[in-house]
N, C-alpha and C positions, 0 to 999 in steps of 0.2 A: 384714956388712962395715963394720960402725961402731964405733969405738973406745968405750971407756969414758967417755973425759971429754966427747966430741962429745952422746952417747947422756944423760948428766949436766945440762949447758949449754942440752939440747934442752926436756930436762924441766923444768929451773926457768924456761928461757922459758914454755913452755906454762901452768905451772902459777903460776908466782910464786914458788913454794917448792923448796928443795932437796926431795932426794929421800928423805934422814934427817928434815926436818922433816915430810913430807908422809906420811910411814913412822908417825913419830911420833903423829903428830896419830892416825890411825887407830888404832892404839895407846892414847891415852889417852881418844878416844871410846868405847871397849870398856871400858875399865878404869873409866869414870864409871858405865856401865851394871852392872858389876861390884859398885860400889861400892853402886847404890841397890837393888837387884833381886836380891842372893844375900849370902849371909852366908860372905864369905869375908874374910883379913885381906888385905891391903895386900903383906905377904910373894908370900904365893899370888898375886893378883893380876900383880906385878911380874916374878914367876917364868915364869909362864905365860903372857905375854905378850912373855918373850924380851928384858927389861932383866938387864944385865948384874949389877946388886945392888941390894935396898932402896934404897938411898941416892941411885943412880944417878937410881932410878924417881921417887924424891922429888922429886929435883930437876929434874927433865924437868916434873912434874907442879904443880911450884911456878911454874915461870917461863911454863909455857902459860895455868894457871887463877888464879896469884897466892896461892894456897893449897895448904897440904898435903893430900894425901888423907884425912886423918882429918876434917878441918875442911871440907873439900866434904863428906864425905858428911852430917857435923856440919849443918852449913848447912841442907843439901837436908831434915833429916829435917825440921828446926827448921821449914822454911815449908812443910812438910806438915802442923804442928800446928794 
């Protein structure tokens, strides 16, 4: 018996975060583990995790880590060396 935006407004009190951001985040916590841990592209990854387009994923994943996915993982392999 709770509307949508009550059920919304309830969640980002609780949590801090919309419900897309917090959607999100779990989403691009898989997708980093994606990135270091199995040899798939950035396509696959964004696909299979239910972003609407490469570009979409990009930029979801630019404005959370400050970096593109190729350069995270760039990054990560780099202070494995």
């Amino acid at each position: 018996g709770f509307s949508h935006q009550y059920v919304l407004r309830v969640f980002k009190k609780a949590t801090g975060k919309t419900l897309i951001d917090f959607m999100n985040e779990i989403k691009l916590n898989r997708a980093c583990d994606l990135l270091l841990y199995h040899d798939v592209s950035t396509l696959e990854i964004s696909s299979s995790l239910g972003f609407s387009s490469l570009s979409h994923f990009n930029h979801i994943f630019k404005r959370h880590y400050g970096m593109s996915p190729k350069q995270y993982a760039k990054s990560i392999q780099n202070n494995r060396s």
